[in-house]
N, C-alpha and C positions, 0 to 999 in steps of 0.2 A: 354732437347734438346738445341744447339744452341742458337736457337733464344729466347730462355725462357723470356729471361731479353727485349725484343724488347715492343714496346709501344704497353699493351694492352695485353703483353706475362701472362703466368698461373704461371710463376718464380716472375715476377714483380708486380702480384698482392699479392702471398703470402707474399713477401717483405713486399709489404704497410703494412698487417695486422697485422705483428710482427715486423714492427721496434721499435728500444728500448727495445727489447724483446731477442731476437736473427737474426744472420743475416741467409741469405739464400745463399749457395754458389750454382753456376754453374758449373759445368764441362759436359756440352755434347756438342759434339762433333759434326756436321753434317755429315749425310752419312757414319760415323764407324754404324760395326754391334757389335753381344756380344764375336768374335772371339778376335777382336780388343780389344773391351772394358777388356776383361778379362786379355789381358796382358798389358794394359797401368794403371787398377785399382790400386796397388800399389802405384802408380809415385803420385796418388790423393790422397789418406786417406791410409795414413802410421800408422805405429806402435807409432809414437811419437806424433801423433794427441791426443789428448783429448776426450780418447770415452766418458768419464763420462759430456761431455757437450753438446755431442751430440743430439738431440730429435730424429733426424730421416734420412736416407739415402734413397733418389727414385730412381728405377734402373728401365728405361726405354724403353726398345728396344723391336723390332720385326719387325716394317714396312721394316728396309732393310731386315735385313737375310731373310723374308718373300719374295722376292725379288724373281721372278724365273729364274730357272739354265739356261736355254737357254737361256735365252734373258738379264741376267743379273747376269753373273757370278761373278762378282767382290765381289758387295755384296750379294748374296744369302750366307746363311748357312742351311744346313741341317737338318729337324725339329729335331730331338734327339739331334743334339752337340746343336741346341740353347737352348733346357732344359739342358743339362750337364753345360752350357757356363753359365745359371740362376743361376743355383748351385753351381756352384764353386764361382761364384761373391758373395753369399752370405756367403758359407764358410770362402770368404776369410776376409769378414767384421766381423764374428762373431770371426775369427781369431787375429783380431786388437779391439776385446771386443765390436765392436758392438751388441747389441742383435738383434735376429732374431723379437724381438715385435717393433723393433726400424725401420726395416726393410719395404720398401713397395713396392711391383713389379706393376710395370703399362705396363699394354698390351697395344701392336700399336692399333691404332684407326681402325676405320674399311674404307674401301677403295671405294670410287666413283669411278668407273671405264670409265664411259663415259668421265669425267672430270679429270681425269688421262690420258685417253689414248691420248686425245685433248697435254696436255704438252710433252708426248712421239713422237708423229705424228709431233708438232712441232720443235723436235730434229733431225725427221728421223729414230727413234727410232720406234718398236712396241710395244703395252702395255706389261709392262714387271712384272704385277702384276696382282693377281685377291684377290676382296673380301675373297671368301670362303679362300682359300688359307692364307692371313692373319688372319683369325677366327679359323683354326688349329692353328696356333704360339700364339692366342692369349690365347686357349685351355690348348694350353702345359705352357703358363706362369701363368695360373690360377691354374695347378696341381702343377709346383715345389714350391706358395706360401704356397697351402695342405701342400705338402710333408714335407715345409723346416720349418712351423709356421710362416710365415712371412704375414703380409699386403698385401692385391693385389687390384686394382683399373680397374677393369673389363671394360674399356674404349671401346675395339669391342661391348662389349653388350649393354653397356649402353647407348651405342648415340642411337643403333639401337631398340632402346623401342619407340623413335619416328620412322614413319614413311618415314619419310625426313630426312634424317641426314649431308646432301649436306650443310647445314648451319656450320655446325661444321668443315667443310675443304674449304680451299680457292684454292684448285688447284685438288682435290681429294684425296688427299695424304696428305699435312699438313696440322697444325690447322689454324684455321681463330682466328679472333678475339671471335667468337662466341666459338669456341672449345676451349680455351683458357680460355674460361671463366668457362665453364663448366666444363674443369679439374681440373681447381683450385679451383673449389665448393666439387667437388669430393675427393678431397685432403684434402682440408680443415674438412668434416668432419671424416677424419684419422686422423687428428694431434690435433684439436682441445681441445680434453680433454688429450693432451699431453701438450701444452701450457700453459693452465687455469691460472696454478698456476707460470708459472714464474713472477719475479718478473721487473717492469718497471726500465730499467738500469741509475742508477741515477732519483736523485727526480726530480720531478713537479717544473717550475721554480720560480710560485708564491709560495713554500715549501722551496726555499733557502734562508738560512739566510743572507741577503746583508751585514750585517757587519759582520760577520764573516762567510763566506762562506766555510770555510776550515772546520767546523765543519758538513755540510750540505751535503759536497763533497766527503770527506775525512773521517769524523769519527773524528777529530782530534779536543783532545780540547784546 
């Protein structure tokens, strides 16, 4: 998402845990659905990218396309083209040599609707979203990660194993800091034993030789 990288974001805490490791790039986007996403994907991880350094690619969406037609036609997509829209995104990365084990689909979270509807009312707007209706999208993105072999991060279900899950959204719809947190716990243990073994980029700075630094740096004798 957008905000990923925001103080407290699930992009910014993965950051913390691999820097010097590998970095963590952002591209989302606010308010695109997978219609969007699927034709601006190229413009982001090209053929000239470096699959072979890649660890992992997260493919996010559902809360808009989930989005309903009457009352929100702009971003609503249609439940089938968003599993087609799943699939082709991931086509197109295993396309550009991503692998599909490299791959992880994260379903929209699930929807407060009291506390959604309260941000739509204050537009003038009527709630333009229902829970159950996000838990179908979230459904269909659990089946194309089946389908496709790919990673999925069951994010509708998983908040919803508490009771209360009003913590994990600051407005009913995006993550709070608490959700935030919690998906990047979620995340974390997908990548984890993908990470293990890379190596710290450059030594330890009490490990470099002060008089000859170019040998500690560099390789060079």
């Amino acid at each position: 998402t957008q905000h990923c990288f925001q103080d407290k974001g699930w992009g910014a805490a993965l950051a913390k845990r691999l820097v010097r490791k590998c970095d963590v790039v952002n591209r989302g986007f606010s308010g695109y659905n997978t219609r969007w996403a699927k034709v601006i994907l190229p413009r982001l991880i090209g053929k000239s990218a470096s699959a072979d350094s890649t660890v992992a690619v997260t493919i996010f969406f559902g809360a808009n396309d989930s989005a309903l037609k009457d009352l929100n036609p702009k971003q609503h997509i249609p439940l089938e083209e968003y599993a087609a829209n799943l699939k082709s995104m991931v086509q197109y990365l295993k396309s550009v040599d991503i692998t599909e084990d490299r791959i992880i689909l994260i379903t929209p979270p699930p929807l407060q609707e009291s506390a959604w509807e309260k941000e739509c009312l204050a537009k003038g707007d009527k709630l333009n979203r229902r829970n159950s209706t996000t838990g179908d999208y979230a459904k269909a993105c659990v089946q194309v990660a089946r389908d496709c072999g790919t990673g999925v991060v069951d994010l509708w279900t998983l908040m919803q194993k508490d009771q209360d899950f009003s913590c994990y959204l600051s407005d009913g719809l995006h993550l709070s800091p608490e959700g935030n947190n919690f998906l990047a716990a979620q995340l974390w243990e997908c990548l984890e034993n993908k990470v293990s073994s890379l190596p710290l980029l450059l030594p330890y700075w009490r490990d470099v030789d002060a008089a000859t630094p170019e040998v500690s740096l560099l390789g060079e004798a």
